[in-house]
Backbone bond lengths (Angstrom), bond angles and torsions (degrees), N, CA, C in turn:
res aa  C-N    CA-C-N  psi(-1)  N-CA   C-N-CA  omega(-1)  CA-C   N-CA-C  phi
1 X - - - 1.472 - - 1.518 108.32 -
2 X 1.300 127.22 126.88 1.277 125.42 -170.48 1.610 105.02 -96.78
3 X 1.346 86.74 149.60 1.941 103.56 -179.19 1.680 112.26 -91.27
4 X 1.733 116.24 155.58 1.101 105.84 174.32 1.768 95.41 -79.65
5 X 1.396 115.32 166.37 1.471 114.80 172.75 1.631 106.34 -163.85
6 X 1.391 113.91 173.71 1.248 141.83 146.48 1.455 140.12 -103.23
7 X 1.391 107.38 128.73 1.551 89.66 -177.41 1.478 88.33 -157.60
8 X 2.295 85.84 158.29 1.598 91.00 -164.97 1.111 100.42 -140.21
9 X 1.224 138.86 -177.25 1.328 115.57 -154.87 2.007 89.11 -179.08
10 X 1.136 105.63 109.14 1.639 118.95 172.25 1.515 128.07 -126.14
11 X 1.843 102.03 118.86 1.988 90.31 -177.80 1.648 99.00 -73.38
12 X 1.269 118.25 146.57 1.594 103.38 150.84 1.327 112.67 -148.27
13 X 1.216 104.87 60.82 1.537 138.62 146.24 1.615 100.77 84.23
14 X 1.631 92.38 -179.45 1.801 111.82 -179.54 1.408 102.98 47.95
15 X 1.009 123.75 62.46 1.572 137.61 172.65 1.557 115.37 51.39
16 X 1.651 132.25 34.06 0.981 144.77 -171.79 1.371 106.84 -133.33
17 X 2.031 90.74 127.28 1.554 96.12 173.60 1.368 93.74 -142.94
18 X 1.763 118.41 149.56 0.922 106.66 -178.34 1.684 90.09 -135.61
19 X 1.424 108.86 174.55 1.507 126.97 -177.56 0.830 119.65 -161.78
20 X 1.797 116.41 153.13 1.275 144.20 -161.08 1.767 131.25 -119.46
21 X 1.134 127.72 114.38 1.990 116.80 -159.04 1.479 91.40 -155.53
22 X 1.750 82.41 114.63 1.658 102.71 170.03 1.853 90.79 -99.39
23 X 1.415 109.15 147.28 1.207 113.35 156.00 1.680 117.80 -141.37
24 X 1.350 80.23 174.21 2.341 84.58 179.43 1.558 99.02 -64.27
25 X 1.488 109.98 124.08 1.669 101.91 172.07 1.777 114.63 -64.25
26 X 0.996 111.13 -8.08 1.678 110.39 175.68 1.486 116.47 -140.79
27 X 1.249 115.35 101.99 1.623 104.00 -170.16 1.232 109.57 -81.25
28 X 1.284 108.23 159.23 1.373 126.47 178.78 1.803 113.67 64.54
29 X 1.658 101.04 -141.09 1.515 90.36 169.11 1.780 107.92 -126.41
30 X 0.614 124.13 80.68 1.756 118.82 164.74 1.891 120.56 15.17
31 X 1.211 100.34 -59.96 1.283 122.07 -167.06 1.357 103.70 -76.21
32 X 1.602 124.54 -27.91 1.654 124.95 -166.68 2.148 91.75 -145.22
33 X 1.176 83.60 72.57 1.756 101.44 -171.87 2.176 91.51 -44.14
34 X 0.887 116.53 -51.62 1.806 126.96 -166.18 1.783 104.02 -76.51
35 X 1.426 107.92 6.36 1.612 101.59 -176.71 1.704 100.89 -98.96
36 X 1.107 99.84 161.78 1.350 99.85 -178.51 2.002 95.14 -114.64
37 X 1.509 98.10 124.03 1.493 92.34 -155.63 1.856 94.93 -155.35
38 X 1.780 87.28 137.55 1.903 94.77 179.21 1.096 91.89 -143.61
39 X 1.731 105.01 116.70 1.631 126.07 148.62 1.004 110.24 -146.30
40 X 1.531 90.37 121.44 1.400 121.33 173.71 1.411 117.78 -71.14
41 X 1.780 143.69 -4.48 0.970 151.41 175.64 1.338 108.42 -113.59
42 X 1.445 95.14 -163.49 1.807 101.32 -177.27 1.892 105.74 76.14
43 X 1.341 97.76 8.09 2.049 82.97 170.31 1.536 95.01 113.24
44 X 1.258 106.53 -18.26 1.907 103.69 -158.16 1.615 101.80 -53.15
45 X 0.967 122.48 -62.95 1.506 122.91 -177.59 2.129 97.72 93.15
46 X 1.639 75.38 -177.79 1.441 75.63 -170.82 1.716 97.85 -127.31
47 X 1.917 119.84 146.06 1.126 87.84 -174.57 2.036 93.16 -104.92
48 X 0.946 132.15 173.32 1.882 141.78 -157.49 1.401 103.03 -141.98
49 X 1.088 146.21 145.79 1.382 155.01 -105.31 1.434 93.86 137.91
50 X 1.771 101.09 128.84 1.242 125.00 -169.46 1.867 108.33 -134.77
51 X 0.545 128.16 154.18 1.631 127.44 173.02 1.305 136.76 -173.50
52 X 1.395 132.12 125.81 1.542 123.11 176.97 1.635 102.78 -124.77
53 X 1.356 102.86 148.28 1.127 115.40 -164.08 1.611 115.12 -136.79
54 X 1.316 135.56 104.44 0.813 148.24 -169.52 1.303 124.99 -118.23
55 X 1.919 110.72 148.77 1.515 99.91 -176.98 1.449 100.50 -173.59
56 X 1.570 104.13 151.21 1.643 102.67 -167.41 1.324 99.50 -159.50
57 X 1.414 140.51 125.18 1.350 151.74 -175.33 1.574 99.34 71.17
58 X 1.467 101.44 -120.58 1.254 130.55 -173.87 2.283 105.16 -77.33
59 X 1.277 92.26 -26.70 1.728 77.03 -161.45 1.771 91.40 -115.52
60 X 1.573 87.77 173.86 1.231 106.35 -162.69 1.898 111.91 -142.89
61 X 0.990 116.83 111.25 1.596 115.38 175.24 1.276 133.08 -101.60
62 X 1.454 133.23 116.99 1.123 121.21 175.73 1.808 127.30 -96.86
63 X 1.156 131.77 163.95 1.841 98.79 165.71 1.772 72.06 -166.07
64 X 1.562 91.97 150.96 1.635 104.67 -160.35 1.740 98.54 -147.90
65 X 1.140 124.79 155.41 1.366 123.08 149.13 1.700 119.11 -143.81
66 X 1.235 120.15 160.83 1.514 108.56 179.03 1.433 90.62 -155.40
67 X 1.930 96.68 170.02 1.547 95.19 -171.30 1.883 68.38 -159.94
68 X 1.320 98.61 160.02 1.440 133.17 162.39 1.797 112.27 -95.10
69 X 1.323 115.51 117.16 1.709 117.69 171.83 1.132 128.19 -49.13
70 X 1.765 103.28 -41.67 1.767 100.25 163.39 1.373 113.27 -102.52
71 X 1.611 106.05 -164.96 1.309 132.79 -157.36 1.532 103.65 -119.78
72 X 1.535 100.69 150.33 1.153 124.99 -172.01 1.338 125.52 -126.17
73 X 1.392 108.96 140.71 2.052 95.66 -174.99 1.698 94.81 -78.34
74 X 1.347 90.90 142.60 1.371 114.13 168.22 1.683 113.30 -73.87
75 X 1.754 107.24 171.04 1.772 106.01 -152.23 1.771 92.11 -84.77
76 X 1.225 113.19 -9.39 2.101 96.02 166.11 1.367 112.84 -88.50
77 X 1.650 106.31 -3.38 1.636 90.25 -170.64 1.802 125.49 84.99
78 X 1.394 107.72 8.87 1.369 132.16 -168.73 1.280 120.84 -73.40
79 X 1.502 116.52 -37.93 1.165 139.34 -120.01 1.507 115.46 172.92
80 X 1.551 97.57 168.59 1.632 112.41 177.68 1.643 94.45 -136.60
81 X 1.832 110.40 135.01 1.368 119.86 -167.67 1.626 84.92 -145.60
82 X 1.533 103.83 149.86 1.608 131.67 159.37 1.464 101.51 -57.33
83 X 1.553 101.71 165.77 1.490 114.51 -169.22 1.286 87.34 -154.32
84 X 1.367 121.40 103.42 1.635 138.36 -178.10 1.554 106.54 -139.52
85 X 1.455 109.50 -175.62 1.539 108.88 162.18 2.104 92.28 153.91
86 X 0.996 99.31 171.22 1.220 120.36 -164.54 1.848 104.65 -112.54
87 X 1.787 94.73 177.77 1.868 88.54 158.26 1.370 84.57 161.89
88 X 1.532 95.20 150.36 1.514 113.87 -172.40 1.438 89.49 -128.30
89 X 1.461 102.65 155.13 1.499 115.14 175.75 1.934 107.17 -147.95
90 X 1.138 103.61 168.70 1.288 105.29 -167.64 1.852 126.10 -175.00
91 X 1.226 102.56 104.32 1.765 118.29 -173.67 1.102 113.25 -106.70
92 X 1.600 110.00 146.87 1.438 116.15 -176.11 1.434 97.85 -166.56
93 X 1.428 107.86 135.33 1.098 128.53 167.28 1.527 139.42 -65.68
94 X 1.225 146.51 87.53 1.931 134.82 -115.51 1.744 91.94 -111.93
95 X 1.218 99.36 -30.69 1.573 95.43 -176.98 2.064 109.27 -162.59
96 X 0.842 113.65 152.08 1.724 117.64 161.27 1.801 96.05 -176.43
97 X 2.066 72.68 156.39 1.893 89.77 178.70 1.624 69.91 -159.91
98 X 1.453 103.24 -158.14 1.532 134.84 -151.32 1.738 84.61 -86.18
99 X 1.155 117.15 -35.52 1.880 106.19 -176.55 1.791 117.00 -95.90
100 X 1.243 111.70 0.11 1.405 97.56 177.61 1.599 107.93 -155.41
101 X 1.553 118.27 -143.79 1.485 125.35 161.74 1.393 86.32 161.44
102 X 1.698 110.22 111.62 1.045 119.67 158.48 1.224 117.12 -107.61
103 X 1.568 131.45 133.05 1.548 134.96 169.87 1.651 124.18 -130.46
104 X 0.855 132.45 173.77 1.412 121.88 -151.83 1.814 85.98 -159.25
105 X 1.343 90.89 155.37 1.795 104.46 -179.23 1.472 108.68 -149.35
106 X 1.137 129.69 166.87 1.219 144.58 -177.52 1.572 116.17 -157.76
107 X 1.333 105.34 127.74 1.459 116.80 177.45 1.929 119.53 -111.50
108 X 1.720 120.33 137.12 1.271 80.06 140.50 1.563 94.08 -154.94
109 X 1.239 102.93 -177.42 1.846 104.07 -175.82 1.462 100.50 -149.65
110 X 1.388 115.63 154.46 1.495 136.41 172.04 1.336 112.65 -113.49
111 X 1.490 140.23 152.45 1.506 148.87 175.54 1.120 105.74 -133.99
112 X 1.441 124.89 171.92 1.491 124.00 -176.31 1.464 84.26 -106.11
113 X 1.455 109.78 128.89 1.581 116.33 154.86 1.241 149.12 -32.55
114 X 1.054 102.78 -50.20 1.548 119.95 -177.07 1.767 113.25 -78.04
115 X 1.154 109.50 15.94 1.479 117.18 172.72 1.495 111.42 -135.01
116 X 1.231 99.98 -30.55 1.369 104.90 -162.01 1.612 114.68 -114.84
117 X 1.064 135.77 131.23 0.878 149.81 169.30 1.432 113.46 -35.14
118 X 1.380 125.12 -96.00 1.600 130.98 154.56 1.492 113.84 -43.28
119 X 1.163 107.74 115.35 1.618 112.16 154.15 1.443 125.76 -85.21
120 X 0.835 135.14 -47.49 1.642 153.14 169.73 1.388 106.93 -97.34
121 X 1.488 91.75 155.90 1.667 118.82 171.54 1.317 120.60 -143.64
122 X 0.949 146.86 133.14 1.403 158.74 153.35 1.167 116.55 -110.47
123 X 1.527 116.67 138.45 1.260 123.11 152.94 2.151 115.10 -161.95
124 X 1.599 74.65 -178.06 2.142 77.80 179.12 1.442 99.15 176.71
125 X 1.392 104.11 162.19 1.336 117.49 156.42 1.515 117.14 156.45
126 X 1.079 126.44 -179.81 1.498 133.28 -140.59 1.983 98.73 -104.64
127 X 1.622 110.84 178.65 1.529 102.63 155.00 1.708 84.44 -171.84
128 X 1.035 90.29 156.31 1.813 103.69 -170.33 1.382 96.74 -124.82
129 X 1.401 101.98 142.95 2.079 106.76 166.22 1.258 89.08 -131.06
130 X 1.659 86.73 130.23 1.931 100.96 172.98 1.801 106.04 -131.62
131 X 0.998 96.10 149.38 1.748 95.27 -178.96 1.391 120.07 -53.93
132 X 1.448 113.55 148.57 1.195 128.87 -171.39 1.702 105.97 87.35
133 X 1.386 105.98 47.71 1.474 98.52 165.40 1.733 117.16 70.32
134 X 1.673 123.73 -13.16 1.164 113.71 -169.80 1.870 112.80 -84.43
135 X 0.818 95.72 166.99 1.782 107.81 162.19 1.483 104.08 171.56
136 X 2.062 78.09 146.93 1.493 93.19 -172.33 1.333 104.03 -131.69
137 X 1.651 128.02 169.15 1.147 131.10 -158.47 1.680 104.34 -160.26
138 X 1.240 108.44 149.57 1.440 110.76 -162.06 2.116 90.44 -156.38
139 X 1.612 102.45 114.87 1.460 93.16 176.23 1.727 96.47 -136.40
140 X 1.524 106.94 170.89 1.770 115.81 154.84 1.631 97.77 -134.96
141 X 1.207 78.76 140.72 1.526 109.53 178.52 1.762 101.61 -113.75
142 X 1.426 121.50 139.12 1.288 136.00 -169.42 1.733 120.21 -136.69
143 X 1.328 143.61 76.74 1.265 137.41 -139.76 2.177 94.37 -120.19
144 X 1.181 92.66 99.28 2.038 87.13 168.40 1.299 119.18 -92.17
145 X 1.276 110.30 137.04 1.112 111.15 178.09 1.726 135.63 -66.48
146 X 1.195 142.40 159.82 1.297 123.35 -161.60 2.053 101.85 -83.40
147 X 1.279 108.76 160.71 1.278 108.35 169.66 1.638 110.96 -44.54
148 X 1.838 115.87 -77.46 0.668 129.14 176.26 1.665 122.36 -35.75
149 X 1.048 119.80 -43.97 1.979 113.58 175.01 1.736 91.92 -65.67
150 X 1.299 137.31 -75.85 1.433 128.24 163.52 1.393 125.51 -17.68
151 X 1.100 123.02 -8.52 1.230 123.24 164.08 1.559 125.84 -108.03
152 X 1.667 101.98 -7.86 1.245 101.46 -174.27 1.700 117.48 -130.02
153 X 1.564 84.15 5.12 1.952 108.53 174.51 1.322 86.47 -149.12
154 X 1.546 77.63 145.12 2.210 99.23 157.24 1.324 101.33 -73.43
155 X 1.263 119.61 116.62 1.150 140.76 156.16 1.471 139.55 -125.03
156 X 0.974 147.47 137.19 1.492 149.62 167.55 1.616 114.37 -58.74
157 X 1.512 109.13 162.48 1.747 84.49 -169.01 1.382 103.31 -108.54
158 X 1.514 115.44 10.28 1.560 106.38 143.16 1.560 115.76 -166.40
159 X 1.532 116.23 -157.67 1.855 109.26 -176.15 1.855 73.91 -140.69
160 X 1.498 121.98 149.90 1.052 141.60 -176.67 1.631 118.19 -131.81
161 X 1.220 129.71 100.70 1.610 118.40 -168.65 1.418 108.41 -102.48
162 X 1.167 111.19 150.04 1.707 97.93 172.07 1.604 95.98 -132.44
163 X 1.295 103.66 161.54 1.426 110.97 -165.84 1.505 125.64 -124.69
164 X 1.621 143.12 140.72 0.943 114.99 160.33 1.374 104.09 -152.22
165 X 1.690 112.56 129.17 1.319 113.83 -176.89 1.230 121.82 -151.93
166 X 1.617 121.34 146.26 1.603 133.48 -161.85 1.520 93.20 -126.79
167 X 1.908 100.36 139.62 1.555 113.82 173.90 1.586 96.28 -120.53
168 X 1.349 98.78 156.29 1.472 106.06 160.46 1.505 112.96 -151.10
169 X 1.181 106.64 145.85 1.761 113.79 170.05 1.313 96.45 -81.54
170 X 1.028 112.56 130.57 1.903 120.28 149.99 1.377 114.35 -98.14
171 X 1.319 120.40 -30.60 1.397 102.47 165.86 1.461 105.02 -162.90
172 X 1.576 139.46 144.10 0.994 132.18 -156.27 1.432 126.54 -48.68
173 X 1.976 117.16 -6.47 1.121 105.93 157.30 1.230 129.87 -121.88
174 X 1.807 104.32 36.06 1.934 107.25 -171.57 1.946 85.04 -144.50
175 X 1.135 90.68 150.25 1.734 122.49 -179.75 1.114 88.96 -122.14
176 X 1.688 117.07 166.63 1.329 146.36 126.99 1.736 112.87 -121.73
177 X 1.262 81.00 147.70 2.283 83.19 171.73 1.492 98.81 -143.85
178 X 1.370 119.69 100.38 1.526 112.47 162.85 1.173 108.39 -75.29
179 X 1.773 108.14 130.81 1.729 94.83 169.50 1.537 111.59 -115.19
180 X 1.400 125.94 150.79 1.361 127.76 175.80 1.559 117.14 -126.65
181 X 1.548 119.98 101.66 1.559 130.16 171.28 1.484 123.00 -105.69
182 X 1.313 99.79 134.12 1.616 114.37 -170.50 1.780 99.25 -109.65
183 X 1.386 131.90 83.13 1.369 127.00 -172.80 1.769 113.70 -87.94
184 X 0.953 107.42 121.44 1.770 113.99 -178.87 1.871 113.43 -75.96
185 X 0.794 111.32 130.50 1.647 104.37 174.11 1.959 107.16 51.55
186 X 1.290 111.01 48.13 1.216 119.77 -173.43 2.061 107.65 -41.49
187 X 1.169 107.60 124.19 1.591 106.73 175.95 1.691 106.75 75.12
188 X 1.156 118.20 -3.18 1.860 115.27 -159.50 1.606 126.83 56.77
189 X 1.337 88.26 36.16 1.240 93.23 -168.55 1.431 110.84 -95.09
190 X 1.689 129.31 148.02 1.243 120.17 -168.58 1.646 100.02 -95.79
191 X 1.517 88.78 127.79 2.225 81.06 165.88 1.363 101.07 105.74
192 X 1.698 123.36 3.37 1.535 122.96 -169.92 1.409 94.47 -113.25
193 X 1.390 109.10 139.75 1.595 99.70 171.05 1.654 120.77 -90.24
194 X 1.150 111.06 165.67 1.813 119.14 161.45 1.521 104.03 -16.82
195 X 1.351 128.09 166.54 1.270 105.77 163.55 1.645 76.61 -156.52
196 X 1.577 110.59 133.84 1.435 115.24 138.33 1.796 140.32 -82.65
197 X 1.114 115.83 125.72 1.645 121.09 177.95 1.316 118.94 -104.31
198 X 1.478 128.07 127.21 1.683 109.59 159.12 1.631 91.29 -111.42
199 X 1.228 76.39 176.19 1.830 105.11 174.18 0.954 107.56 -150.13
200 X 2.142 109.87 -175.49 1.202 122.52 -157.41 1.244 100.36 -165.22
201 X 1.611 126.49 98.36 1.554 133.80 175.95 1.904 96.88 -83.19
202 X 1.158 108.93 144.69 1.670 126.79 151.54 1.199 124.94 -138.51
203 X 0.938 119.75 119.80 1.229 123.97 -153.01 1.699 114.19 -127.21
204 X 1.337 123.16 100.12 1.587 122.55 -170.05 1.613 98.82 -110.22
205 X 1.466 95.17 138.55 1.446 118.95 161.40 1.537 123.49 -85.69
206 X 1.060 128.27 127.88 1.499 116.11 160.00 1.190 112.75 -119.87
């Protein structure tokens, strides 16, 4: 469901841009999920998103933070706590010539606990371009859960995905992307098994 918002967006030079996005802290209406609905009152709050983004040769840096205006009951039910958190990200290009382009990325992000389920994030992984339209990509993603939700649900102290996936153009206006995920402790949930997923992107141009 999409939010009303703002967003702003300024270069100010030497490979630095940074940006700005207020949005409705609750889109739509909760109560009538199929309405198409904006209020900005009633508690909703607003959530704010900050970001600079930088990049020079081969690499590229991001670092971001956001927070929600209102408050949230916490996972005992105790209380009302903020829902913020940070995250850095980061691309770089490892090699290219006329036969390939390999680059690699790295993510990670923090949440405040006591609202949120996941506290931490990790992730990374590679993607190759080889002639004839292919590229492939291989990542793990790593999400722990916060102390606080562990204390107030059975939970695991995290879900781990690993990834592996190939695109191809078939013709300048059709893609394919098979994707293949192997997720560990799916959700952190206790008593759930591993779970494997494939998929299937198509993707047309007009």
């Amino acid at each position: 469901m999409t939010s009303l918002a703002l967003r702003v967006q300024a270069d100010v030079g030497e490979g630095l841009t940074v940006r700005f996005a207020a949005l409705d802290g609750v889109p739509g209406d909760p109560d009538h999920p199929k309405r198409t609905a904006i209020e900005l009152g009633h508690g909703d709050g607003a959530l704010l998103i900050g970001e600079a983004d930088w990049s020079k040769g081969p690499v590229r840096i991001l670092a971001g933070a956001w927070g929600y205006t209102a408050s949230f009951d916490t996972h005992d039910g105790s209380g009302k706590a903020k829902s913020r958190g940070a995250y850095l990200r980061g691309e770089m290009v490892l090699s290219e010539n006329a036969d390939h382009k390999l680059s690699a990325f790295a993510r990670g992000g923090v949440a405040s606990g006591a609202v949120n389920p996941f506290g931490t994030f990790l992730s990374g992984g590679f993607t190759l371009d080889l002639p004839g339209d292919w590229q492939l990509g291989a990542a793990i993603a790593h999400a722990r859960t916060s102390a606080d939700y562990r204390k107030a649900v059975a939970s695991r102290r995290a879900e781990t995905a690993l990834e592996l996936t190939v695109a191809k153009a078939l013709t300048p206006w059709l893609s394919i992307q098979p994707d293949l995920q192997y997720v560990i402790d799916p959700g952190a949930a206790p008593g759930v098994e591993d779970a494997l997923a494939a998929g299937l992107r198509v993707t047309l141009s007009i």
